[in-house]
C-alpha positions, 0 to 999 in steps of 0.5 A, spaced: 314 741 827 307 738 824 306 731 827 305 727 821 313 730 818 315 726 825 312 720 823 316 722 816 322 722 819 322 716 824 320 712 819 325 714 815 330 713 819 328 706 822 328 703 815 335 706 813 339 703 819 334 697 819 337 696 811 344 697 815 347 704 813 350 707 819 346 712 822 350 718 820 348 716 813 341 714 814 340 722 818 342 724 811 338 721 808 332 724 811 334 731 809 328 734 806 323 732 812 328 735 818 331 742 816 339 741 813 342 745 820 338 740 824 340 733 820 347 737 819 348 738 827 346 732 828 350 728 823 356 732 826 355 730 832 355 722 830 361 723 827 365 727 832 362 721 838 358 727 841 352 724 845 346 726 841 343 728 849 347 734 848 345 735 842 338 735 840 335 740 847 338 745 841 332 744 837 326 744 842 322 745 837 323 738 833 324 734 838 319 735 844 321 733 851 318 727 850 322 725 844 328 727 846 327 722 852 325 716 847 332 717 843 337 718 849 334 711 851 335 709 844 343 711 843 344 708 850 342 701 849 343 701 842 336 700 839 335 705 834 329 701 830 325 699 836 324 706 838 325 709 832 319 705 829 316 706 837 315 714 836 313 713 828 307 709 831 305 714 837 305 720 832 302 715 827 296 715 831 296 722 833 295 725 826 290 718 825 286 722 831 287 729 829 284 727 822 279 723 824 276 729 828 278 734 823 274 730 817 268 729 822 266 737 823 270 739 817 262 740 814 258 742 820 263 748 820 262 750 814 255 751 814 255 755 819 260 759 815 255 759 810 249 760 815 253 767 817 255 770 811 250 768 806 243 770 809 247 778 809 250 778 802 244 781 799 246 787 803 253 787 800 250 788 793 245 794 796 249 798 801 256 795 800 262 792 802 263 796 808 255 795 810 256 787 809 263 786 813 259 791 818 253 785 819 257 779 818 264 780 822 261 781 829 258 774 828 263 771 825 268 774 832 264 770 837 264 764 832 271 764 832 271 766 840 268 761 841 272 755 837 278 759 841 277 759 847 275 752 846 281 750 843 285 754 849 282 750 854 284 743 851 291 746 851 292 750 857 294 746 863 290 749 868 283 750 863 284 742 862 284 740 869 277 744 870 275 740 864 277 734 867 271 735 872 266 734 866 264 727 867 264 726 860 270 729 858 274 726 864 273 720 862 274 722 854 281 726 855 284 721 861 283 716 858 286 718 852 293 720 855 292 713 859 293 710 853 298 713 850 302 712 857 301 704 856 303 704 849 310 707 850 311 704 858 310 698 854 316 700 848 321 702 853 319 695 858 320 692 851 327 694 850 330 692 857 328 699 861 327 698 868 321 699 871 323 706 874 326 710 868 320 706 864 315 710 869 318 717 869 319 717 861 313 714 860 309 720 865 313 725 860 307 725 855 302 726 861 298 734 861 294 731 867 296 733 874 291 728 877 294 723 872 302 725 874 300 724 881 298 717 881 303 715 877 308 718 881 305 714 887 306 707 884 312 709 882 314 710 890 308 704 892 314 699 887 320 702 892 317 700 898 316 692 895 309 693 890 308 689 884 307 693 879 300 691 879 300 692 886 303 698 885 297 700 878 291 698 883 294 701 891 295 708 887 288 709 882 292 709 876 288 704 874 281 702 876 279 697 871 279 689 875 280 687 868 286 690 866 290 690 873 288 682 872 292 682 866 297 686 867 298 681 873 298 675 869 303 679 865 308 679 871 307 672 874 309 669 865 314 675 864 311 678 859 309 685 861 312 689 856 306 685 850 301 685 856 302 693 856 303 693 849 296 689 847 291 693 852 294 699 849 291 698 842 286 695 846 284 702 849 286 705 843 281 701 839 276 703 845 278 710 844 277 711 837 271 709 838 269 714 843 272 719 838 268 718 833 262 718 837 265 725 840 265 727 832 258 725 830 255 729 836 259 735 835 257 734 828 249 734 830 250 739 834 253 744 829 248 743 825 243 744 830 246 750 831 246 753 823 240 751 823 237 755 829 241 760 825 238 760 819 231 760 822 233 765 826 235 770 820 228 767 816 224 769 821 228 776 822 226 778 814 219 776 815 218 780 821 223 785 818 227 785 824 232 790 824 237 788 828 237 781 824 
């Protein structure tokens, strides 16, 4: 399911039940942004007093582990908004993301269409479609290639641990998924969980090994009597002086939860940045390459290069 119809339906339900419908109601009033055979089973489960736990790993593919998790803890303490409101948010900012770097290279991406199929459409009118594809499908294969194999390397597991090893991107993709780790160990600490079960839920959005390591080191460093900022710092999930003292701070006046929370936003508000700083040398970089192209071309009619 598109990650902006999950906002959708979180949302939704979040205001019906704020607005004191229970929820099998509220569920049905959601129809429309959910399948009628998931919002059905759910709703029958409800009535029947079945857990929705049981329930929800039938649809994998609208619920995600991770979503499943925030839910379960939501019908357990019975915070339904808070959580709900919680994942309408982390997905919020995933598509205010996904966007913002689609926009960024929408552009670039079509000039380098354009600087593929125009410089030969002359050669679509003298020797023919066929004669055309012939020349403009060759190049526009490596393109799109190239745009997959990148695409797969972010996605696949074990590409993206070579890409960790980049310096820039290491600090780039660890950085965002350290976000999105703080923000929803912060929800779950907000809402009464322990520290353990806040951990193991929170490490369930994680992709990066490394990354699951240090996590799971802090969560052994707090079983042996570690602070969870002794605990944070002994085992590297975090680095930063800054932040270990704030979260520090957090422990000693009892408001962890809103210091994990507040230097979340912080650290996505410095991630956003790094994304559009990423976008625009992505951009300059794609238009530096249509460029070349295009001169390429030129040079190639001039000189008469066949095999331009």
């Amino acid at each position: 399911m598109q990650e902006n119809r999950r906002v959708k339906f979180y949302d939704a339900l979040a205001g019906s039940l704020n607005a004191g419908l229970p929820l099998t109601r509220s569920l049905s009033t959601c129809r429309g942004l959910l399948p009628d055979v998931v919002i059905d089973k759910l709703c029958s489960a409800v009535d029947s007093g079945q857990a929705l736990g049981d329930v929800l790993p039938q649809f994998p593919e609208v619920f995600p582990d991770f979503d499943r998790k925030m839910l379960d803890l939501a019908a357990r303490t019975g915070n339904w908004p808070h959580f709900l409101k919680s994942l309408s948010g982390y997905y919020a900012a995933r598509v205010e993301n996904a966007y913002g770097f689609a926009s960024g290279i929408a552009y670039p991406f079509f000039l380098a269409h354009m600087a593929i199929l125009l410089p030969e459409i002359g050669r679509w009118a003298t020797d023919g479609m066929f004669s055309y594809l012939l020349r403009v499908l060759p190049q526009l294969f490596v393109f799109y290639a190239v745009i997959g194999y990148l695409v797969f390397s972010f996605l696949d597991k074990k590409s993206r641990e070579r890409l960790i090893k980049i310096p820039y991107l290491s600090t780039f993709l660890q950085g965002s998924e350290f976000t999105d780790f703080l923000q929803v160990l912060g929800i779950q600490l907000d809402a009464g969980i322990n520290v353990h079960e806040a951990l193991h839920g929170a490490a369930g959005i994680l992709k990066t090994g490394s990354l699951i390591a240090k996590i799971s080191r802090a969560d052994l460093e707090i079983s042996r009597g570690a602070t969870f900022s002794e605990a944070m710092g002994k085992s590297g999930t975090v680095t930063d002086k800054s932040l270990l003292a704030s979260i520090a701070s957090g422990e000693v006046s009892g408001t962890l939860p809103r210091v994990i929370l507040a230097e979340s936003g912080v650290l996505r508000a410095k991630h956003q940045k790094s994304l559009r700083l990423a976008t625009k040398i992505l951009s300059a970089l794609v238009f530096g390459l249509t460029a070349a192209l295009i001169a390429f071309k030129i040079v190639g009619f001039y000189l008469n290069l066949g095999f331009i």
